[in-house]
C-alpha positions in Angstrom: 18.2 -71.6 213.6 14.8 -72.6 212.5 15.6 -73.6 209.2 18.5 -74.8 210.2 17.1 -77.5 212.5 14.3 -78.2 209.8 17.3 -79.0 207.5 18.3 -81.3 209.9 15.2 -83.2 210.7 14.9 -84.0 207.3 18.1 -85.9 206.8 17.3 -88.3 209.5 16.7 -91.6 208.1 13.3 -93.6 208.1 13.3 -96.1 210.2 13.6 -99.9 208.4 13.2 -103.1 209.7 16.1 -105.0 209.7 15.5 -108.7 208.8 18.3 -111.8 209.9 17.4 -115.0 207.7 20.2 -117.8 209.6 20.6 -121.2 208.3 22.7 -124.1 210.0 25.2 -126.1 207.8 26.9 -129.5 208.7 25.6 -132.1 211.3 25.7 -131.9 215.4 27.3 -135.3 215.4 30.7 -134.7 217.3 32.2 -137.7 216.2 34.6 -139.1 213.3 31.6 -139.7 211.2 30.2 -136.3 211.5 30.8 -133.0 209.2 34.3 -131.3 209.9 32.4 -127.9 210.5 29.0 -126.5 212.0 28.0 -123.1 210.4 25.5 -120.3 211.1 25.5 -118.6 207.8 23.0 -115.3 207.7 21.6 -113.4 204.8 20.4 -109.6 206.5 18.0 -106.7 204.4 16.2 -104.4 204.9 14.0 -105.0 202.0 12.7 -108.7 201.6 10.5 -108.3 199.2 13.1 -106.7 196.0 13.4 -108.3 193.3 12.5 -111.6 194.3 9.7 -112.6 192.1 12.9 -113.2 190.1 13.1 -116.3 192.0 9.5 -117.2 192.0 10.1 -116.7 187.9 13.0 -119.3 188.0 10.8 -121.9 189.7 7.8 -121.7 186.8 10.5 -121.7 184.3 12.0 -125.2 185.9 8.7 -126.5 186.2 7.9 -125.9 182.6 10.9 -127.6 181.8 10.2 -130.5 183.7 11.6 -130.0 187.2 9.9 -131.1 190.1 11.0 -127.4 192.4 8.8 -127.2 195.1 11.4 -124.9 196.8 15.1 -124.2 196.0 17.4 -126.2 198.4 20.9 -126.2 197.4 22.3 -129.9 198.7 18.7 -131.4 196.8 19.1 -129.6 193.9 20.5 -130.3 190.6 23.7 -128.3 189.6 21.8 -126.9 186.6 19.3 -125.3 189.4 22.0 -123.9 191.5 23.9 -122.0 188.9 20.6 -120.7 188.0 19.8 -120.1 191.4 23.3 -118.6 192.3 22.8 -116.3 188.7 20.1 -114.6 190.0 21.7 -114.1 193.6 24.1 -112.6 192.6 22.8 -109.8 191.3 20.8 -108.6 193.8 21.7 -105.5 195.8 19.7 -105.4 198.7 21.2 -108.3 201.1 24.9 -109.3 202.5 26.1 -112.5 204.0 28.0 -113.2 207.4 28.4 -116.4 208.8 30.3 -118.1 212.3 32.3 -121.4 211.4 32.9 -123.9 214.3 35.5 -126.6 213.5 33.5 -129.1 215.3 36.9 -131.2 216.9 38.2 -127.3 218.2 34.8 -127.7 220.4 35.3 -127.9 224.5 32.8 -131.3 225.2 31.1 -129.1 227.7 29.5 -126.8 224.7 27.8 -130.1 224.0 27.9 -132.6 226.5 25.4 -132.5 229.8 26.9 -134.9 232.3 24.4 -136.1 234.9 24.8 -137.8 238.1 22.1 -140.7 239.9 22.2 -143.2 242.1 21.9 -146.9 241.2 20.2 -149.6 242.9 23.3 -151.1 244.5 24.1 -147.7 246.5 26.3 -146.0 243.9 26.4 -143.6 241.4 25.4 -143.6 237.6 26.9 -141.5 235.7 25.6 -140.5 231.8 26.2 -137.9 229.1 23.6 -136.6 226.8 24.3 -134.1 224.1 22.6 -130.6 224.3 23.5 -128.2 220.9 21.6 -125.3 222.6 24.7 -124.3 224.1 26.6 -124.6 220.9 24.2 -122.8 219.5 23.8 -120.3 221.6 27.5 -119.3 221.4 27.5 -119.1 217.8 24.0 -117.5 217.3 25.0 -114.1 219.4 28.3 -113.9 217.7 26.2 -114.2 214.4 23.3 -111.5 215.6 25.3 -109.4 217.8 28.2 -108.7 214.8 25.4 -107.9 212.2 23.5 -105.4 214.1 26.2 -103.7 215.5 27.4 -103.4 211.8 23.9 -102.1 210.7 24.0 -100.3 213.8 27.1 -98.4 213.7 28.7 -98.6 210.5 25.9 -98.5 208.1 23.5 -95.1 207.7 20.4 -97.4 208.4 17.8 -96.0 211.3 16.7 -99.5 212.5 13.1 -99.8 213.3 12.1 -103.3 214.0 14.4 -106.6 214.4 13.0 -109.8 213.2 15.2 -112.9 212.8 13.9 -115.9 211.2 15.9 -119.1 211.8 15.5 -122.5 210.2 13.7 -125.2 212.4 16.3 -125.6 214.7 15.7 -127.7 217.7 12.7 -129.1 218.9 10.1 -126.6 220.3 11.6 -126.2 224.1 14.8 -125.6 222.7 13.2 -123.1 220.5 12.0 -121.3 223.2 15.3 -121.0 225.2 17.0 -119.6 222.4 14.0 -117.2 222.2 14.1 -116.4 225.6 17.9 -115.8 225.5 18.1 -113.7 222.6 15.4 -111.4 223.2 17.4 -111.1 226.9 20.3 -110.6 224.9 19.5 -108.0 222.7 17.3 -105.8 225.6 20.3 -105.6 227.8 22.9 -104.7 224.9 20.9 -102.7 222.5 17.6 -102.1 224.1 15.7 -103.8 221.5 13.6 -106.8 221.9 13.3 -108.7 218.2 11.1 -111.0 217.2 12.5 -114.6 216.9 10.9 -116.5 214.2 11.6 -120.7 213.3 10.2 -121.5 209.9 10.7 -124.1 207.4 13.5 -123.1 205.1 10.4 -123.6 202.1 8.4 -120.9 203.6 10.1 -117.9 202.6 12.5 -116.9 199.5 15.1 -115.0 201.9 15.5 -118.9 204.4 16.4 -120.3 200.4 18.7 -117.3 199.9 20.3 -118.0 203.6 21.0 -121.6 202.8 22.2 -121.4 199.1 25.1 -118.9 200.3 25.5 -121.1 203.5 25.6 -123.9 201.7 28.7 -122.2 199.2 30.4 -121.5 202.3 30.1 -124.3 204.2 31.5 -126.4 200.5 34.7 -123.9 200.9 35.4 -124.6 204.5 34.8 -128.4 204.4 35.7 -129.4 201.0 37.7 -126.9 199.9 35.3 -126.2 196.7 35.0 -122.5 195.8 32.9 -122.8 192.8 29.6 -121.5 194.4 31.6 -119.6 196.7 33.5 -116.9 194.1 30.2 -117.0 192.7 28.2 -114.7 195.8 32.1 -113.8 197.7 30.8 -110.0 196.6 27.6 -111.0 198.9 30.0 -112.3 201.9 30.8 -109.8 204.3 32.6 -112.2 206.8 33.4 -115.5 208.1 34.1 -116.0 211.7 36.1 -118.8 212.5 35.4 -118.7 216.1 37.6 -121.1 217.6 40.2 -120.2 214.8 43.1 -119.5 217.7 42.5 -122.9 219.9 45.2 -125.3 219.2 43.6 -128.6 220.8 41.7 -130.7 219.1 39.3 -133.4 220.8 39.4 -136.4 218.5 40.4 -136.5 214.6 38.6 -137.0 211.8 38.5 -140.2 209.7 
C-alpha cells in the first residue's frame, strides 16, 4: 500500500500558474458609424516566458532594417511586420486562443445605456442616457475567463496554482476597479480562487502583443470577412463564442 500510494503522489502534477492575456477589438460606439463587432480575444499559458526572445529577436532585426518597432501592434504595423510577427506565432506551443464575439446591433440598449431621471427647474422631469461598457464588458469578460479555466480546469491535466489575468487598459481607473472587484467575486464563489487582475499597456509585455495580434486576425474574419491572418494562427484558436449568435433582433443597421 505504501509504495503504492508513493506511486501515486508522484504523478500529481506541479502546480502552474495559469496566465489570461485579453485584448478588446472593435469600438464601443453603438451606432452606424461604429465597428460591426466588439471582441474579447484571450491568449492563456502557463509558461510566459518560452520562447519569446524570438520576438524580442524580430524587433532588433526590424530596427536594423530600418523600422521604427517600439512594440508590435497589429492595426499600426506594416504587413511585412505582421507576417513576420504571425511566422513566429505560429510556431509556438505553449499558448491557445479563445475569444467572445458580440455583434454590436444584437446588443439589448440596457447592456450599454444608463437612463437617469431628475427634475427640472419648471417642476418636471429630465430624462438622459449615458453609455456605461462595464456592463458589456462584464458579460463578455466572465464568459471569456470562466470558459478558459474551466477548460484548464477540467479538461486539461494542468494542477493550477495561481490565476493572473492581465487585461489591456480598459476603462478608466473606477471602472477598472469594478471589474476587479467583480471578477475576483466571481471566481471565489465558482472556483474558490481569487486571481489577480492586472490592466497594462498592451507595450508592456510580449504575451498583451500576442493577445492582440490573434485578436486582431479574428476580429478581420468576423468583420471583414478576411482570413488571411486568421488560417495563419486557426491551429492556435480554440474557440469563438458568438454570444448573442441565437438573437434574431437587431437594434439599428449598419451603414
Amino acid at each position: 500500500m505504501n509504495d503504492e500510494l508513493g506511486t501515486a503522489l508522484t504523478v500529481i502534477p506541479k502546480p502552474e500558474n495559469l496566465y489570461i492575456f485579453i485584448d478588446e477589438s472593435g469600438n464601443l460606439d453603438f451606432s452606424a458609424n461604429g465597428t460591426k463587432f466588439f471582441i474579447l480575444t484571450c491568449i492563456t499559458t502557463t509558461s510566459p516566458l518560452t520562447d519569446r526572445e524570438k520576438f524580442l529577436a524580430l524587433k532588433y532585426e526590424l530596427l536594423g532594417d530600418g523600422f521604427e518597432q517600439e512594440y508590435f501592434h497589429a492595426t499600426e504595423d506594416k504587413q511585412t511586420v505582421r507576417d513576420a510577427f504571425f511566422d513566429i506565432a505560429k510556431q509556438l506551443n505553449d499558448f491557445e486562443v479563445h475569444s467572445v464575439i458580440a455583434q454590436k446591433n444584437k446588443v439589448n440598449f440596457t447592456l450599454y445605456e444608463e437612463l437617469t431621471v431628475r427634475p427640472s427647474n419648471s417642476g418636471g422631469l429630465i430624462f438622459s442616457k449615458k453609455q456605461v461598457e462595464e456592463k458589456l464588458c462584464k458579460q463578455l469578460g466572465e464568459t471569456l475567463v470562466k470558459w478558459v479555466f474551466r477548460k484548464y480546469k477540467e479538461f486539461k491535466s494542468v494542477n493550477i496554482g495561481k490565476v493572473i489575468i492581465v487585461f489591456d487598459t480598459l476603462f478608466n481607473k473606477t471602472k477598472q476597479e469594478f471589474m476587479k472587484k467583480y471578477l475576483k467575486t466571481y471566481f471565489k464563489k465558482n472556483f474558490n480562487i481569487v486571481p489577480y487582475i492586472n490592466f497594462h499597456q498592451v507595450k508592456s509585455d510580449i504575451n498583451c502583443q500576442i493577445a492582440d495580434y490573434c485578436g486582431w486576425a479574428i476580429f478581420k474574419k468576423w468583420e471583414n470577412g478576411d482570413l488571411r491572418s486568421h488560417d495563419i494562427v486557426k491551429n492556435k484558436i480554440k474557440s469563438q463564442f458568438d454570444i448573442f449568435q441565437s438573437g434574431t433582433t437587431t437594434y439599428y443597421k449598419y451603414r
